[in-house]
C-alpha positions in Angstrom: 74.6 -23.3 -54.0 77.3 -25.0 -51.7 75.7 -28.4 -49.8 76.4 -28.2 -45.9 78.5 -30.3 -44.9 77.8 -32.2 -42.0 78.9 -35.1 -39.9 77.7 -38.8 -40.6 76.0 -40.2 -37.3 75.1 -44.3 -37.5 71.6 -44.8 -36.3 72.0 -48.8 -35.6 68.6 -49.4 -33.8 66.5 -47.7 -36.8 69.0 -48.3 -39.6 69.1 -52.2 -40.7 65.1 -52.1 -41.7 65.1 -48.5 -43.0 65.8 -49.2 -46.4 64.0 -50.6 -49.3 66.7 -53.4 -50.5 66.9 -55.3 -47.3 64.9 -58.4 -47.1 64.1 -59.5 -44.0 67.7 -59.5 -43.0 68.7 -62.0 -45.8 71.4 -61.0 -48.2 71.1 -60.9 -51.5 74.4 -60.5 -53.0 78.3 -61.9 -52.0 80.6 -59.3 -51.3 84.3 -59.7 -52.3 87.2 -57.9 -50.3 89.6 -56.0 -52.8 93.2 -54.5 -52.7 93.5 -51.0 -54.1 97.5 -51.8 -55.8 97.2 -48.5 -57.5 96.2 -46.0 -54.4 98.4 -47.5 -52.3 101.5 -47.7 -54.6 100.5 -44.7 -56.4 104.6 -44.1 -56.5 105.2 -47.1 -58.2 102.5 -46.1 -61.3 104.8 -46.0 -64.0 107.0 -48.8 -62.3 105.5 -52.0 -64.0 107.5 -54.7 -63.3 107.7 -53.1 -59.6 103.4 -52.9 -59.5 103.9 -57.0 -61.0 105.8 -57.7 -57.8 103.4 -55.9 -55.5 100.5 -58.0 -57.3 102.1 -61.3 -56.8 103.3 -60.3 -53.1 99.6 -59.6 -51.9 97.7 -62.4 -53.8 100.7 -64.7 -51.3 98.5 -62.9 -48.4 95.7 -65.0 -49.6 92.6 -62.6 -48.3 91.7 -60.5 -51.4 89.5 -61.9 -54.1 89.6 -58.7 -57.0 92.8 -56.4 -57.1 92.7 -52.2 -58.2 95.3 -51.8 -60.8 97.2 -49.6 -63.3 96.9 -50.6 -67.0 100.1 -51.8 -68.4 101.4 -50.1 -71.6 104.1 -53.2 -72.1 102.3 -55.9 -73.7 104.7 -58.2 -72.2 103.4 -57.0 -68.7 99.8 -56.8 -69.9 100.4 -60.5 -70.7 101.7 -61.3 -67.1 99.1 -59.8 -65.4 96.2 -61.4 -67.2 98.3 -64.9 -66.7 98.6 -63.7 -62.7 94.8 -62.8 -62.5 93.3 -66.1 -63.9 95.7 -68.4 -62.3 94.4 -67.2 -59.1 91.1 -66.7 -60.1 91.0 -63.0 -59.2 89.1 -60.3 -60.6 90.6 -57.1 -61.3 89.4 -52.8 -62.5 91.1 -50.2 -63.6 90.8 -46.6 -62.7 92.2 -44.5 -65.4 92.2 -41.3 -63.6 95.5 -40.4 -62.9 96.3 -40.9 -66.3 94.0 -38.6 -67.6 94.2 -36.2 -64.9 98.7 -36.4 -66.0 97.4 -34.7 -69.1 95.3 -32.9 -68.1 92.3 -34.1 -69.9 88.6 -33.6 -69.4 85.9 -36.1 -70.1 82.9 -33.2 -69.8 85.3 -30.5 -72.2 83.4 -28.4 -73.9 85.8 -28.1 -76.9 84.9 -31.1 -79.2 88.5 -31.7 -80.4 90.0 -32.1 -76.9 87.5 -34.1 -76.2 87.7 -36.5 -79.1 91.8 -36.5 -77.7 90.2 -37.7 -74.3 88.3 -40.4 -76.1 91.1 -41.8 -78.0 93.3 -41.7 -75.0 90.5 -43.4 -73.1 90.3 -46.6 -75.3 94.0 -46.7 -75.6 93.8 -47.5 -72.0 90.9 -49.8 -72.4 92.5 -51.9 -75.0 95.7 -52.1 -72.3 92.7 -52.9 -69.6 91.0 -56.0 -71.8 94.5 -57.6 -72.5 95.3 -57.0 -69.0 91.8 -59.4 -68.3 90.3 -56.4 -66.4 86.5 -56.8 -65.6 86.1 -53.2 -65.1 87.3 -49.8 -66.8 87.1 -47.1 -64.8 86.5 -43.0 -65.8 86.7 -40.2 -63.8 84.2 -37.1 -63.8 85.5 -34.1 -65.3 85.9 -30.5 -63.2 82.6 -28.5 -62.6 82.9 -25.5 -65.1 80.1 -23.2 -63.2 76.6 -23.3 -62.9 76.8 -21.5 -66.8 78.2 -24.5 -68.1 76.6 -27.0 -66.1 73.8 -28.6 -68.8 76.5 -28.5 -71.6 79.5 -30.4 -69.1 76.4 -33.0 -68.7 75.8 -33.5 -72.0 79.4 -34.0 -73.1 80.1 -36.2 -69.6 77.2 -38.3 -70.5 78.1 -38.6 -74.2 81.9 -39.7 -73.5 80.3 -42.0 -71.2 78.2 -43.6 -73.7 80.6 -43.6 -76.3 83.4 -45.4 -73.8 80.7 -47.5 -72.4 79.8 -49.0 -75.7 83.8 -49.6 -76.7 84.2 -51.7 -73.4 81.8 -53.7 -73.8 83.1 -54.5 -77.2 86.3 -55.5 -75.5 84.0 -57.8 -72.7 84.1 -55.3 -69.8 82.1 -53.2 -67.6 82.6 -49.1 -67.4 81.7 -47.1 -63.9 82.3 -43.6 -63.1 83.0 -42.4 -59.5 81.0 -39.6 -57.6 82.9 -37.6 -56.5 82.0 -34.0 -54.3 81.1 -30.8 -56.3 81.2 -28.2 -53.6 83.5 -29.0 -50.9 87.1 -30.6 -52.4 87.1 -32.2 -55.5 85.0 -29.4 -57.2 84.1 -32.2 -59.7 80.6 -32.1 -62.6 79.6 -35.8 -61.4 79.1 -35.0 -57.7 75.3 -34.9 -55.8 74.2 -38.0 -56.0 70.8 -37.3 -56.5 71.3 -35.3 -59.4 73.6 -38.2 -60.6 71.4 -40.9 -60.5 68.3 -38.9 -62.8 71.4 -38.6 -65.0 72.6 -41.7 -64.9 69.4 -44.1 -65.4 68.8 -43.1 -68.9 72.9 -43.9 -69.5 72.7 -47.6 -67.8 69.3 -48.2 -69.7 70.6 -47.9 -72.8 74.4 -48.9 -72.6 73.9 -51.6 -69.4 77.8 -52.5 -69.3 78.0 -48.6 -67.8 77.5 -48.7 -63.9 78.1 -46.6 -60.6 81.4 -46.8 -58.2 80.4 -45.5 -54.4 83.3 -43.7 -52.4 82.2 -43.1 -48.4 84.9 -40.2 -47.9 83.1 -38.0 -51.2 79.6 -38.8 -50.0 80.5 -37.7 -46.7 81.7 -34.1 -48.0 78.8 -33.9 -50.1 76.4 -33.4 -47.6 73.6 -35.5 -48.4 74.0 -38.0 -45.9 76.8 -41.7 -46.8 73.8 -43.8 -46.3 71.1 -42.3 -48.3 73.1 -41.6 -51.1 74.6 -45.4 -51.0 70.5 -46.2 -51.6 70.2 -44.0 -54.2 72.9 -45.5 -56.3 72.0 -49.2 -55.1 70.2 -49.8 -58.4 73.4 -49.4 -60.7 76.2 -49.5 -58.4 79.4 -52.4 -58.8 81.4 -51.5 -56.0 82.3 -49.6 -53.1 85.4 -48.0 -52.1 85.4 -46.9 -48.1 87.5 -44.2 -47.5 88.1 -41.8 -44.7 88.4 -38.2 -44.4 88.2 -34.5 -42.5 84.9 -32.7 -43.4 85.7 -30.0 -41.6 86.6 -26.5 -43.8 88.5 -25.3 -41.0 90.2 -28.5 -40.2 94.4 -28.7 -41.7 93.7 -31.7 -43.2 90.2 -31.2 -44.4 89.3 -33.0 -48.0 89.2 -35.8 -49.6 93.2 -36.8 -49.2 92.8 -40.8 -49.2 94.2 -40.7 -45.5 95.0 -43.7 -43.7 91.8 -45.4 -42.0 91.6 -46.2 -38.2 93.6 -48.3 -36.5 93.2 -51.2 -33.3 92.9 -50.8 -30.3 91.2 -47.7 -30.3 90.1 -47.8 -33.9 89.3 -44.0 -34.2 90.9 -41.2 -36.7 90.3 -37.4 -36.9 88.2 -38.6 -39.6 84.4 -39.6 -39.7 84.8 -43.5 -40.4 84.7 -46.1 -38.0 84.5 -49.6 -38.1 81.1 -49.5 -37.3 80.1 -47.1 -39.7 81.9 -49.4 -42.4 80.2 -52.4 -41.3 76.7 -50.8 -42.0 77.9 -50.1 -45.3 79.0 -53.5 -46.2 75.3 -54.8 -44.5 73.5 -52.7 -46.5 75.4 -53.6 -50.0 75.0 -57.2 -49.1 71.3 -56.5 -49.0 71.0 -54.8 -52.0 70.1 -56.7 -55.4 73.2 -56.9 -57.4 72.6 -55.4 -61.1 72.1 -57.2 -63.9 76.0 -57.7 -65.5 78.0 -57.0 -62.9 80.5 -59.8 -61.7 81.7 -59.6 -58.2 81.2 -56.9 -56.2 84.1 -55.6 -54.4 84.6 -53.6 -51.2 88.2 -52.3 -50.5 89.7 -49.6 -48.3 91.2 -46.2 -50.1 94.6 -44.8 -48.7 96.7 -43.2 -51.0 100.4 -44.2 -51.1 103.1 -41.5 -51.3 106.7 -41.5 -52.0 108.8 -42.0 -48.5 106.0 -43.7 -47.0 106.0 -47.5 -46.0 103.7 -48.8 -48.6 103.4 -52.3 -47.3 102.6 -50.8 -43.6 99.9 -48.8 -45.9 98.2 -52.0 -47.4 98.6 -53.9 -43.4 96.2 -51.1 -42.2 93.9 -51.0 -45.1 93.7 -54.7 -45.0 92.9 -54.9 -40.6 90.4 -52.0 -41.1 88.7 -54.1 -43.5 88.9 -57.2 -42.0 87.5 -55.1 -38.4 84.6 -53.7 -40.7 83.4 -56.9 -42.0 84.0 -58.8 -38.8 81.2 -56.7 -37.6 78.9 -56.3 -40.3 78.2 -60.2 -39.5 78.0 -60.4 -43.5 80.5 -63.7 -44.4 83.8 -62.8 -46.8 83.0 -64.2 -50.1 86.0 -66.4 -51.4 
């Protein structure tokens, strides 16, 4: 049955002691700001020496502490970037999703061949990620097939993810998977949170490397509510990505399109997130107990890049959104 969508409203008075991770107001974990390279410059994701340039030029900003990138197939490039990151003493993930979703691959496909293609295509890109000096791989969900399908898409999602999970860790990094919404947009298997995180505990427990990867804009079209479902996956979760978007069916624009976040002075978009609203979500992070294995934990603004646009004028607003939404979360920038 298809979750109601509904509107996020921001309780402030009853919200900061509502939750089980906050300690009386003390924070328990930094929180590092992070550049999303790949969203942004989506156009340039085959473009490697181009995405190398865009690397150096915003480390020269001097704000973010982990960057979002492609893997590099060029070893030469993969050699770069690993040089770039540890010189600067940044921390970087990759998402592998729009590689996968370029072949049209499925990590839940229920046809055991294609799947073991997904697998070897996956740690093709994780071997790039390691020599890269990534921390983190990242895997998408695979589509919902229909409530027929629905145990057997779990049971081959959760056994790619073990099998990936356990090959990262060989190469020294972490794995996380990304909600995403089943109902209203995305139509994707790994979407309710609270059916994710039943699924998910027995997955972390016995491969630990394998965490959880928070998006605002696909808990807000699924329904349950952005905060309640950022508690429930506060046990195993390694970062957050903020992101706006339309959840209304009727509305033009309505899914989850990346769109650009609000701007100053008024700070408002057609969209549900506001600065306050993202400065409860970094409070409530900072509160919560970071999991065992997990480095840094990131926080970055999601705006998808397309050809035409001003990509730089893209990562400007990202960057004074998230500078507005931890200015008011009180929470100090980790450096």
């Amino acid at each position: 049955m298809q979750r109601e969508l509904c509107c996020t409203q921001l309780p402030l008075s009853a919200s900061l002691d509502s939750h089980q991770h906050r300690r009386n107001g003390l924070m328990s974990q930094k929180l590092y700001p992070s550049a999303h390279l790949l969203e942004i410059f989506m156009p340039y994701l085959h473009d490697e020496k181009r995405m190398i340039e865009v690397l150096k030029a915003v480390i020269a900003k001097d704000f973010y502490r982990n960057v979002e990138l492609p893997s590099f197939p060029t070893k030469e490039h993969r050699n770069t970037v690993r040089s770039i990151l540890r010189d600067h003493n940044l921390t970087a993930i990759t998402f592998v999703a729009p590689f996968v979703n370029e072949k049209k691959m499925s990590l839940c496909d229920l046809d055991d061949s294609r799947r073991a293609e997904v697998l070897d295509f996956l740690k093709m890109h994780a071997d790039f990620a390691a020599e890269c000096g990534y921390a983190t791989f990242g895997v998408p969900s695979g589509p919902y097939p229909g409530d027929e399908f629905h145990d057997r898409a779990m049971e081959a999602q959760a056994d790619t993810l073990a099998q990936i999970a356990d090959y990262t860790a060989k190469l020294g990094m972490n794995c996380s998977i990304e909600p995403l919404d089943r109902y209203a947009h995305k139509k994707a298997l790994i979407g309710p949170m609270d059916e994710v995180v039943e699924w998910f505990r027995p997955l972390h427990d016995a491969h630990p490397n394998l965490f959880l990867h928070w998006d605002s804009a696909h808990e807000q079209l699924g329904g349950l509510g952005i905060f309640r479902t950022l508690e429930m996956a506060a046990p195993f979760l390694s970062q957050i990505h903020l992101c706006d978007c339309i959840s209304d069916p009727s509305h033009p624009c309505f899914g989850d399109l990346h769109m650009d976040p609000a701007e100053a002075p008024e700070w408002k978009t057609e969209g549900f997130l506001t600065p306050e609203i993202g400065a409860e979500i970094i409070r409530r992070a900072a509160s919560f107990d970071k999991p065992k294995g997990v480095g840094r934990f990131w926080i970055s603004i999601e705006v998808l890049g397309h050809r035409g646009d001003n990509l730089w004028r893209k990562e400007q607003i990202a960057r004074e959104f998230l500078t507005r939404c931890w200015e008011l979360s009180g929470v100090e920038i980790s450096r």
